[in-house]
N, C-alpha and C positions, 0 to 999 in steps of 0.2 A: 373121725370128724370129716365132713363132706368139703370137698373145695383142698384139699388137702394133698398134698406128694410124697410118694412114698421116702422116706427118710428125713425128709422136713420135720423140723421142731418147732411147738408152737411157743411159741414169745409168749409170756404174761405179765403185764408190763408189772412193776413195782409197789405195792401200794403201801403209803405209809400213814399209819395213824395217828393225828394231831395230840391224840390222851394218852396215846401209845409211853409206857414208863418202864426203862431198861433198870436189870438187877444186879448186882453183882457184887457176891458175898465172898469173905476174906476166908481165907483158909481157917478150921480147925488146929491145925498144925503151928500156928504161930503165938506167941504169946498175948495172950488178953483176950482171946478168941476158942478156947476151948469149948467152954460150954455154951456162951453164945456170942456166936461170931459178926461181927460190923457186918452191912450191909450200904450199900452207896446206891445211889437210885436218883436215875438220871431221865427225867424229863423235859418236852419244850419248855416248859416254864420255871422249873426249878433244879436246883442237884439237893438232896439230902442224907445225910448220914444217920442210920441208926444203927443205934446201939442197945439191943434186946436186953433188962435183967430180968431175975426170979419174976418181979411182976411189974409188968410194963413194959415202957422201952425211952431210950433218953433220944430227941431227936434235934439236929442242926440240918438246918437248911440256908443255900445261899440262891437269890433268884436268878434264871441263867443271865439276866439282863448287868447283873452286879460283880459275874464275875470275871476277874481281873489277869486269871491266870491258874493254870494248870502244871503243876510240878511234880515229876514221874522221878522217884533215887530207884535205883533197880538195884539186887542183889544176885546172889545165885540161882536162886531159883523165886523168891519175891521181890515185890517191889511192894513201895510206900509210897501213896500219891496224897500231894496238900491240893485244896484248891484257895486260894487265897478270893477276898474279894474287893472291890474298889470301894467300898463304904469303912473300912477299917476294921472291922467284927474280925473274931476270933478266924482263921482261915479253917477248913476243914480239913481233917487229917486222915488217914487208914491205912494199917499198912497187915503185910499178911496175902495181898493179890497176886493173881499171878502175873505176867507183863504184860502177855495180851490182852487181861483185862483191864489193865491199868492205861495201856496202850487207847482201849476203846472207848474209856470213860471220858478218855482227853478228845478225842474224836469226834465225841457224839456232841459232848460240850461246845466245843468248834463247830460244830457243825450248826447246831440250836439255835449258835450265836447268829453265825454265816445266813438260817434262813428270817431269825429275825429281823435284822437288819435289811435285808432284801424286802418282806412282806411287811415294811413300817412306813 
């Protein structure tokens, strides 16, 4: 790349996408998730939870606007994350994660909120 010094790295700055929806599926390994395992799926606009059967799938969602709180129980090696919301509904549940993903889900949530609030 022209304009350039030898051992400089180029920076590219961040880019993050507004539709952009993180994934993140519960272990195999825990119970209720063998054959088909919870998935939690975390966007600017909403968190939801599915739960895949033989045919179909059962889904909750809470909008990120509603929710109230993020609750991480860790274990030895999983963790169970609620997310509760301020409208009263059922909170959403999953457990089976590993921490760091459980760890990210609450982060990105925070984070969703944090840019909402700024961009309102």
């Amino acid at each position: 790349i022209r304009g350039r010094r030898i051992g400089e790295t180029l920076r590219v700055p961040e880019v993050r996408m507004p539709d952009q929806t993180y994934v993140f599926t519960a272990s195999r390994m825990t119970r209720g998730n063998f054959f088909f395992p919870v998935r939690i799926e975390v966007s600017a606009e909403r968190v939801v939870r599915v739960k895949p059967k033989l045919i179909g799938a059962s889904e909750e969602s809470i909008p990120i606007s509603k929710v109230a709180s993020v609750n991480i129980t860790t274990g030895l090696v999983w963790s169970e994350i609620r997310i509760d919301s301020t409208g009263g509904s059922n909170p959403i549940t999953s457990h089976g994660h590993t921490k760091a993903d459980a760890r990210r889900i609450r982060d990105l949530v925070e984070g969703f909120q944090r840019a909402a609030e700024h961009g309102a």
